[in-house]
N, C-alpha and C positions, 0 to 999 in steps of 0.2 A: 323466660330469660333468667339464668341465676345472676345473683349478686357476687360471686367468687371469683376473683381476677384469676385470669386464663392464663397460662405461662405462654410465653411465644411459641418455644418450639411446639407442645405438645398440641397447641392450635394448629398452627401450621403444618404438623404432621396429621390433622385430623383432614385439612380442608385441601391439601397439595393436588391430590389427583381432581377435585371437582374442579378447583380453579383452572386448569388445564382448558375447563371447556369454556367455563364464564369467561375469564382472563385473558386469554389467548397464552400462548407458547411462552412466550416471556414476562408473562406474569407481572407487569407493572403501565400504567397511564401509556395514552397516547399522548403523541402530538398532530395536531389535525390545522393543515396548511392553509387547507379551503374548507373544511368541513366536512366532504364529500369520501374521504378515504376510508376505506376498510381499515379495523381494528390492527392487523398483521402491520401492515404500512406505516401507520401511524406510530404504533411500541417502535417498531425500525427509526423512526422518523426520533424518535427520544433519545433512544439507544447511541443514533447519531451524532446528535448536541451534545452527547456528553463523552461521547469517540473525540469528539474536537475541542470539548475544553481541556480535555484531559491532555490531547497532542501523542494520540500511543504509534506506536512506531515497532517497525521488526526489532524484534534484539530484544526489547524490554520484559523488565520481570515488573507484574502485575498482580498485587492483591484485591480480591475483588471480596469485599465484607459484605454479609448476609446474599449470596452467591446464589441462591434463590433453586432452581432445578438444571441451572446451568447455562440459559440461553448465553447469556451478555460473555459469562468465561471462551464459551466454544466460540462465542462471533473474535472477542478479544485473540484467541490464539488463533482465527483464521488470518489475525493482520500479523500473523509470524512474532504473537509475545505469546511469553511463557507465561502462566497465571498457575496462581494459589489462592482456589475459593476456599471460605470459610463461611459457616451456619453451624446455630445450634440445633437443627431440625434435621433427622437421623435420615427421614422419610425425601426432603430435600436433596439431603447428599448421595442417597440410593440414584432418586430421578437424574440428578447431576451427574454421576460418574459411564451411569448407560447412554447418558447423552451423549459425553464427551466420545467414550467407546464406536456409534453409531456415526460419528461423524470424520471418526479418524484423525481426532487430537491428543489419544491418551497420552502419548509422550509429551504435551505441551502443558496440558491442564491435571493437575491433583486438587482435589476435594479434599476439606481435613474439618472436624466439628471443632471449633474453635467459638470462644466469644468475642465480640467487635467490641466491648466496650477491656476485652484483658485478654489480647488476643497469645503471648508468652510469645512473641514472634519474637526475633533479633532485630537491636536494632539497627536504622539504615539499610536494611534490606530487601527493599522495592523502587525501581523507579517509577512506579507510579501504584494510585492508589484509588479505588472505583466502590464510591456505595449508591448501590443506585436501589434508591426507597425500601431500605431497610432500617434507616436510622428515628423512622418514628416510632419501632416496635421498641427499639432502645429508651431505657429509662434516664441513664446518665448521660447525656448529649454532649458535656463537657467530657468525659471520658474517653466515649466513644472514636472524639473528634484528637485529642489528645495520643492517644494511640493510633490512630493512623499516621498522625505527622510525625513519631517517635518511628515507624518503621519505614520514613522515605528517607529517601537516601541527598544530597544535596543536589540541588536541583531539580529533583524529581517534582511531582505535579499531583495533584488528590483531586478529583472531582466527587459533587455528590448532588443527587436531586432527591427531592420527596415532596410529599403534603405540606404546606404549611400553615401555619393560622398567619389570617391579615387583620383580626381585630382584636381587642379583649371581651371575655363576656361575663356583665353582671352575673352577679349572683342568681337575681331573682330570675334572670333567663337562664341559667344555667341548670337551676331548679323544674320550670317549665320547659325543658329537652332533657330533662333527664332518661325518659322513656326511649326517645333519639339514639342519646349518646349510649346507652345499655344497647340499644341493639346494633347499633355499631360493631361496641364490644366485641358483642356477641360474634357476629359475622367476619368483621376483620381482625377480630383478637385486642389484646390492651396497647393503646396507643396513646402517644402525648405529640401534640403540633408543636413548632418553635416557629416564630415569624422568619424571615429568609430574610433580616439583618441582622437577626441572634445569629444562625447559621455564620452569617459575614465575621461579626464580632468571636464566635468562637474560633474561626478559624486563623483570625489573626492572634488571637491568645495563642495557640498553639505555636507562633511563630511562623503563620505562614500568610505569604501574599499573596490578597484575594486579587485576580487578575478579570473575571468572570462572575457577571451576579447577572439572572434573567428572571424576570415573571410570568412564570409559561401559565399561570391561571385560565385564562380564556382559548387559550390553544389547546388546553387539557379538557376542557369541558364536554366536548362531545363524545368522550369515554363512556361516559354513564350511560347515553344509549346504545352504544355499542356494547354493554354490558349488558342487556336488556335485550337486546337481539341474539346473545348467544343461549341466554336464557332460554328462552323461548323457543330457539332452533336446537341444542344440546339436553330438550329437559328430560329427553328418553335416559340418556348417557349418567347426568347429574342427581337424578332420583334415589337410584337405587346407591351413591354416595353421603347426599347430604339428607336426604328425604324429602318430601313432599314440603314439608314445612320450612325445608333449613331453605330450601330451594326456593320460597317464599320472600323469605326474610330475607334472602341477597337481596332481590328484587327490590326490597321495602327499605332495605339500607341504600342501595344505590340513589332512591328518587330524594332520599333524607341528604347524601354526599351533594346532587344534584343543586339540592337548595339553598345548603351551605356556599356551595359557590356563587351561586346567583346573589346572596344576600350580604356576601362579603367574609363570611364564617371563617370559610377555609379558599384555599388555592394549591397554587404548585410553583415550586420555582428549582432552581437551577443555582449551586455556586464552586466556583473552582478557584485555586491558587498554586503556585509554589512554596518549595522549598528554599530559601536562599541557600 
């Protein structure tokens, strides 16, 4: 493992296509009702919760920040909105725009490399505004979040979900997972948690009212073996990607994610608001 902080994109453009196979198609946590569901269902089952905090609706224009390979834009313009992703990952917006193409939304959905934390968008022009777990690859959280409620329009709506920390951790443990948190790194690229009442608090700085806060921590849990199952079942596919070893170290990050939830480290949560 190096000690050299990874840039987002250029991680994200290394790992895009293996995640395809570990990840599933939309590339981000399940939610798991009874536990029992397949990986697909569950992303869907997320993707949902944040379809209805959000409140999106025909007619609407939709910025969807760190826009991922485009799952969540082409579901979003199948409810008849218009969407404008944006990522700083080249390899992303490639995946993104064949998607959209394959699925028969190009006229709804455009892809543009833009940053979430200084996106140069106009502003007031989105009525709504969708990051779904991209904002822990974000360094500036306060930025990030700032910039999205400067390009909603009045009464528009922002939802956003991700990882987040639910404790603090000493020093002296911080020092003892450092091995951990490096392969972390490693694996999911440079990240920072924020507790899901920072999230809350920044969002009303921003001027906006939070209407929606959820703790999907334990709904989210049974990801990690669903990560582990594709592993196993995709490692013809994922080899000749990540290699034998990187192929490993997913493995060996995920049982590390795994623990953190179980131990209080980390979770998932869910927060949405308005625009007055």
């Amino acid at each position: 493992m190096s000690d050299i902080a990874v840039d987002p994109a250029s991680h994200y453009d290394r790992v895009t296509l293996a995640w395809r196979w570990l990840l599933g198609e939309e590339l981000h946590y399940g939610v798991f009702d009874t536990g029992d569901e397949d990986l697909p269902a569950a992303t869907r089952r997320l993707t949902d919760l944040l379809l209805a905090a959000v409140c999106v609706e025909p007619g609407q224009s939709i910025l969807d920040v760190g826009c991922g390979t485009g799952a969540p834009a082409v579901l979003l313009a199948s409810h008849g909105a218009t969407v404008t992703g944006i990522t700083t990952s080249a390899t992303g917006m490639e995946a993104a725009v064949a998607r959209a193409a394959a699925a028969g939304v190009s006229d709804l959905v455009t892809f543009e490399l833009r940053d979430g934390m200084d996106n140069g968008l106009p502003d007031q022009s989105f009525d709504r505004v969708w990051v779904l777990e991209s904002s822990h690859l974000m360094p500036d959280r306060e930025r990030l979040i700032a910039e999205c409620a400067r390009v909603l329009r009045p009464g528009g709506r922002m939802g956003l979900c991700d990882i987040t920390r639910q404790r603090a951790l000493p020093f002296a443990e911080v020092r003892r997972l450092r091995h951990s948190f490096g392969l972390l790194r490693d694996v999911f690229g440079e990240a920072r948690m924020e507790p899901l009442d920072s999230y809350v608090q920044l969002f009303e700085q921003a001027g906006l009212i939070v209407d929606v806060k959820s703790d999907l921590t334990a709904a989210t849990r049974p990801t990690f073996d669903r990560w582990r199952q594709n592993a196993q079942t995709h490692e013809r596919e994922v080899i000749p990607l990540l290699g034998s070893e990187g192929l490993q170290e997913f493995v060996q990050a995920s049982r590390i994610l795994e623990g953190f939830w179980d131990d209080g480290t980390l979770g998932y949560g869910l927060v949405a608001g308005r625009q007055p």
